[in-house]
N, C-alpha and C positions, 0 to 999 in steps of 0.2 A: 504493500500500500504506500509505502515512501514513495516509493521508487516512481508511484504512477503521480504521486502529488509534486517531487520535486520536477518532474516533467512538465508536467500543467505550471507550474510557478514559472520557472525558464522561459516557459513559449509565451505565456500570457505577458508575462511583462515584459519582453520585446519586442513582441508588437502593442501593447498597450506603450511605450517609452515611444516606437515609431510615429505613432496617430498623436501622441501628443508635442511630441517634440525634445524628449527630454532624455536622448539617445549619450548622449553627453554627462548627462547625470549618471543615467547607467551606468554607461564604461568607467567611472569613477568609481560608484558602489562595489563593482567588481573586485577592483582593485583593493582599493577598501578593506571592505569584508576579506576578504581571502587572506590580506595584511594583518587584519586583526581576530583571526582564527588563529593566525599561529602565536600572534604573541600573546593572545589568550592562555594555547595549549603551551607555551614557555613559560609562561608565567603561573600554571598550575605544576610545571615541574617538581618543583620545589615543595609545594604546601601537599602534593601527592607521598612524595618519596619521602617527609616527613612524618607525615599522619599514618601511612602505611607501614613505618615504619614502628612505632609505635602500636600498633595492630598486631605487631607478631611481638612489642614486649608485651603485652596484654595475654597475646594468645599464646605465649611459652610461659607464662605464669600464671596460667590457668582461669584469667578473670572472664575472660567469654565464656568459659564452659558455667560459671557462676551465675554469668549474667544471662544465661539461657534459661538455665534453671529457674531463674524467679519469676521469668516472664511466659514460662513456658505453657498455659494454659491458652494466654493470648494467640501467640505466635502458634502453637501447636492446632487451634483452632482457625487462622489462617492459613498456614502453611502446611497443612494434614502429612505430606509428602517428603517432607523435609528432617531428617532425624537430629529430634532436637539435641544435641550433644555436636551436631557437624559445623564446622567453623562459618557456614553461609547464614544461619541462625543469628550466631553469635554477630555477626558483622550488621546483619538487618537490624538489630535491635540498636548497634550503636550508634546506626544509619537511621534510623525514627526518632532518638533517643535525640541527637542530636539537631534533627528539624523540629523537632516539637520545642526545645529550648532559644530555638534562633541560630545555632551556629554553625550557620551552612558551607564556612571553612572544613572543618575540621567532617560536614555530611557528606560531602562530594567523595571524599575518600574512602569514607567508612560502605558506600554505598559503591563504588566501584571492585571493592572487596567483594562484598556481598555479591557482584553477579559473576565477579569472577569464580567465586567458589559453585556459586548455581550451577555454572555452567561445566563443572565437573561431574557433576550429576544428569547431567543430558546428554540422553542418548546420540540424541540427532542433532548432530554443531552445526551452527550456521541458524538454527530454528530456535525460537523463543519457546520455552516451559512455562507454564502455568506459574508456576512458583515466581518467573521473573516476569512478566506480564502483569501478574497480582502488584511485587513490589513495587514497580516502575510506577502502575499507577495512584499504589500510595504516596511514592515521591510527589507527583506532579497535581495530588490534591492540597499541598501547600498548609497539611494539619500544622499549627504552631500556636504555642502559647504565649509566644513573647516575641510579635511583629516589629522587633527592634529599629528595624529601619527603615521602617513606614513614617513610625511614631518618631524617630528623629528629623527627618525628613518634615513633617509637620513641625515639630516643635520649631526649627530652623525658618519655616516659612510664617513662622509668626502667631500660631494655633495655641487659644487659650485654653485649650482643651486636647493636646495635643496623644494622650491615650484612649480618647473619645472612640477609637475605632475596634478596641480590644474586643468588646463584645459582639459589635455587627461580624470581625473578622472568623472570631469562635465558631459563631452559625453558619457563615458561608462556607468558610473550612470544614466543620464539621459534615455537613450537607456533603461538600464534595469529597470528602471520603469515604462516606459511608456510598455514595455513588459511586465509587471506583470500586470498593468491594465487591456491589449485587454487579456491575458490569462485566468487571475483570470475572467472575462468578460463573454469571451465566454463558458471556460468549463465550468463555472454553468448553461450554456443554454442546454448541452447537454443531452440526455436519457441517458447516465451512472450517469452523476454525480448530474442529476436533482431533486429538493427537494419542494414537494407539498406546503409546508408550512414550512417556516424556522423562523417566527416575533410570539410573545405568543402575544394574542389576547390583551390585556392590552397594548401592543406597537405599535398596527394596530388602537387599538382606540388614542392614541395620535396622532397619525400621521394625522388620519381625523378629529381632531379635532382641529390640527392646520390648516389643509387644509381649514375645514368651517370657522376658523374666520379672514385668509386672507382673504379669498372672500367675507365676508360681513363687513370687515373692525374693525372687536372687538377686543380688547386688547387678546393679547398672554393667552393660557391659559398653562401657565409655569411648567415642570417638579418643584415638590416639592424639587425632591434631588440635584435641584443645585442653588434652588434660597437662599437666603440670611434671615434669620432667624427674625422675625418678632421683635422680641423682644429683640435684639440684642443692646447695647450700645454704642454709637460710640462714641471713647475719645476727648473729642473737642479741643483739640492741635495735632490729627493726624496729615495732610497735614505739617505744618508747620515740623513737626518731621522729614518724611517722607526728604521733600524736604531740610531739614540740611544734614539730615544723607549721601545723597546720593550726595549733593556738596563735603560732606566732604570726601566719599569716592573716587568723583572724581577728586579731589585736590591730596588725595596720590596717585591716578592711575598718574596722572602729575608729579608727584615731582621724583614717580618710573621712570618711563618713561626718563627723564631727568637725572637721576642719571645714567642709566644704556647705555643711546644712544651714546655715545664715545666708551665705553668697549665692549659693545655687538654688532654683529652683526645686520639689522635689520631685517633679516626675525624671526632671534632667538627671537629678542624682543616681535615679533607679536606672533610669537607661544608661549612666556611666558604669554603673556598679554591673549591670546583666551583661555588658558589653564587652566591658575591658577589664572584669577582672573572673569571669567563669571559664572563659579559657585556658588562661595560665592554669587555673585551678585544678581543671580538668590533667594539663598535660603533667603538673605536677602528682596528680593524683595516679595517672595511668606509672608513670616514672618511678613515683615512690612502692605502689602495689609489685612491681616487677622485682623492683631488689628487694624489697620483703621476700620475695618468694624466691630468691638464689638468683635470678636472673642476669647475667650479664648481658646491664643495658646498653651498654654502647654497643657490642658487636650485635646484640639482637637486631636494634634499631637498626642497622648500616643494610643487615643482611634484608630488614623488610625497604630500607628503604630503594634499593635495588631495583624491589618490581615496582613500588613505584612509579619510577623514573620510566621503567619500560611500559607501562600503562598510560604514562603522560604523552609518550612520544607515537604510541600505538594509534592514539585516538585524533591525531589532527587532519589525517585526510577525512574523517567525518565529522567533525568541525569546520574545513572549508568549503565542506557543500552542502550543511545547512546554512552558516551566517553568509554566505557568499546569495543565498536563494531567497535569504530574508531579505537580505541589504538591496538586488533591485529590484524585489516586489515594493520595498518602499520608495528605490528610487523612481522607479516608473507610473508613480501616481495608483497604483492598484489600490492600496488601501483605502487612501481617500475614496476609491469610487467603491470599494465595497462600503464603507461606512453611511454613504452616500446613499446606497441600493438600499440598505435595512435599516436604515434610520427611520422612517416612517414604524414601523414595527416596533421598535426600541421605545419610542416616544409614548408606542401602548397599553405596554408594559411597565411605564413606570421610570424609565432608564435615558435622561436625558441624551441630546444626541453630543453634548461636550463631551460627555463619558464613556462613548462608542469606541474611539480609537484605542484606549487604554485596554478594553475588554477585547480588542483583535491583537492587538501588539503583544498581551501579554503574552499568550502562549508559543508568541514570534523569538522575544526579545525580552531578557530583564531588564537590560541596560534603558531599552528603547522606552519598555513601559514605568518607569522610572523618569525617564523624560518627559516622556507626555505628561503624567502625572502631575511633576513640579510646576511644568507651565499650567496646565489648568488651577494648581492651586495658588501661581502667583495673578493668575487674571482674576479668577473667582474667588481667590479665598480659602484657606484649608477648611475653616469651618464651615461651609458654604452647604450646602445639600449636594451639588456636585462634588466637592471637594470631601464631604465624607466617602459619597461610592466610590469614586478614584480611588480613595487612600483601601479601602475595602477591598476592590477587588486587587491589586497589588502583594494585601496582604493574606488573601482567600483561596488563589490559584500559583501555578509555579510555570517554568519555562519548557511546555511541554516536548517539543520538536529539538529544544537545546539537551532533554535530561534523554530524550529516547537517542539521540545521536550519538552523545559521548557514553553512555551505559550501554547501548548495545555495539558502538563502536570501542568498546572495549576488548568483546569477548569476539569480533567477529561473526555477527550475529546480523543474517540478511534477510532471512523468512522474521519480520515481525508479529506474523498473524495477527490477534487481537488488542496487540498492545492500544495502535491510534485510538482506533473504536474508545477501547477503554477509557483512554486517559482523557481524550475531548470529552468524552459525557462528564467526565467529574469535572473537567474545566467549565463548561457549559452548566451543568450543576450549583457549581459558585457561582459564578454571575447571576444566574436568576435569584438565588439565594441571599445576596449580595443587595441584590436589587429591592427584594422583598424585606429585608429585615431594614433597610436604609432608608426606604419611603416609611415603613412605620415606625421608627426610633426617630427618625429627624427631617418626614415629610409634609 
């Protein structure tokens, strides 16, 4: 289905650039986009072969097989297929974990893990599994709790209310997730998009061999690749380490705090604090968990960050032919005239026609609908009625042709089957949703 839409994008906007004039513009975008795909995928080198890297001190210290464990009812009830002990589990969780808190640095990786482990368990390479199909479109229903950069984004544009959009965000979000579930769901049930066998036989036998030793009551018989290393050292002043280190980090998060609550506003405060200081937290906390558990963390780190680097560099010829297909569908005037085409309809629903381009762009471009956005909030207004759905659906939906590009141009993955289907309903999901909770909160 890419394959027949990046077709249609290409032809249309060539001749839509001819008829209007703007041949010129194109050959630029071209240029452009294809220019700024790679410095994109350069520029994800680094925060790849980082993050990944830390994935395997995590996962040589045993904390994904932990972190499986607690969430293992959820995930197990999504993921039926997937045996929850196998390190694609572990990686999903840190990969949701992570969007749901705002820190979509540190998601990109965690979720590029996760399909590359999927896709060890798939029989038929090249072809999307159920299992990554499901995830992708939880990705691109944009579930999050803390729209960080919505909500600074308004603060910045001068919004007295600038976390005003947390809750409309919640229900649009919600909404569109819980629509990527029944879709991602049901189209895998159907004769187009149905798949005899999607689990390699090594993953059908774990699965039954966790199944026989609940029922007869025997200890776990545990994925090797995420249990804790037998012969591991564990330094015996960890805990004590541990528990300084992170009083002590919580004493300047206090002293921060208290310096800056007179001067600062306090939503700005929160958004400093969720921003710039849960990160470090995190990577110290992944860091310190590892050498607790014997791990040596440098050479761990070096050896995950390796694939990394070969995941960053893997994925930019499918980064220069989505942003290269986005870049002159907009240079060629096409969105204007889609927006143009359904605007009357939008207008019937509730959904002004300022806020039509943001809801096409999104699932184009983050960068892009981030820009629209600010321009509408600096003509209208952040607190405006327009200026809340803006900021809503921004914060409701994700970049879906950007996360299906780079995650299945990961793994080498060209049968997408039901991914698109998927992930547009949940996108289209959000927006009405978006739409609906934003005429009745602030119409």
């Amino acid at each position: 289905m890419l394959n027949g839409i990046f077709v249609v994008i290409v032809l249309f906007s060539i001749l839509m650039a001819a008829f209007t004039g703007r041949m010129e513009m194109l050959s630029k975008a071209v240029l452009e986009s294809a220019r700024s795909a790679v410095t994109l995928a350069l520029g994800l080198i680094g925060v790849m072969a980082f993050f990944l890297g830390l994935m395997r001190v995590a996962a040589d210290g045993g904390l994904l097989r932990i972190m499986a464990r607690a969430v293992h009812p959820v995930m197990r009830f999504l993921f039926p297929a997937i045996p929850k002990d196998h390190p694609a589990m572990s990686a999903m969780i840190l990969n949701i974990t992570s969007n749901l808190l705002g820190l979509g640095n540190a998601a990109t990786p965690f979720g590029l893990k996760a399909m590359m482990e999927l896709d060890r368990l798939n029989n038929e390479k090249g072809t999307a599994t159920d299992a990554m199909v499901l995830f992708l479109a939880l990705n691109t229903s944009g579930l999050a709790l803390l729209p960080l950069g919505v909500i600074s984004l308004r603060a910045a544009a001068g919004s007295q209310d600038a976390a005003g959009i947390m809750a409309t965000t919640w229900f649009a979000s919600g909404c569109a997730t819980i629509a990527a579930i029944v879709a991602a769901t049901l189209l895998s049930r159907t004769s187009r998009y149905r798949l005899a066998q999607t689990i390699s036989a090594r993953a059908e036998q774990e699965r039954r061999a966790e199944s026989d030793s609940s029922d007869q009551g025997r200890p776990e018989d545990l994925s090797t690749l995420t249990q804790s290393q037998p012969d591991l050292v564990r330094p015996r002043w960890g805990k004590p380490v541990v528990l300084v280190f992170f009083l002590a980090l919580l004493t300047a998060l206090t002293l921060h705090i208290l310096q800056q609550v007179d001067a600062t506003p306090s939503m700005d405060l929160v958004r400093s604090v969720m921003s710039f200081w849960m990160l470090p937290a995190l990577i110290a906390g992944l860091v310190l968990f590892g050498w607790t558990r014997g791990v040596k963390v440098y050479e761990s780190l070096v050896e995950g960050a390796k694939e990394g680097f070969q995941v960053a560099v893997k994925i930019i010829p499918y980064l220069v032919a989505i942003l290269v297909a986005i870049g002159i569908f907009r240079a060629s005037g096409g969105l204007e005239l889609l927006a143009k085409a359904i605007g009357p309809l939008t207008n019937m629903i509730g959904m002004p026609a300022e806020a039509l381009p943001v809801a096409l762009v999104r699932p184009l471009s983050g960068s892009g609908a981030l820009g629209v956005m600010t321009e509408i909030m600096n003509a209208q207004g952040p607190d405006s009625f327009t200026g809340y759905m803006v900021c809503t659906f921004n914060g409701s939906t994700d970049t879906t042709f950007y996360i299906l590009a780079v995650y299945f141009g990961s793994v080498g993955i060209k049968r997408t089957r039901h991914a698109l289907p998927a992930c547009l309903t949940a996108d289209v999901t959000g927006i009405l949703a978006a739409v609906l909770i934003v005429n009745l909160m602030f119409g």
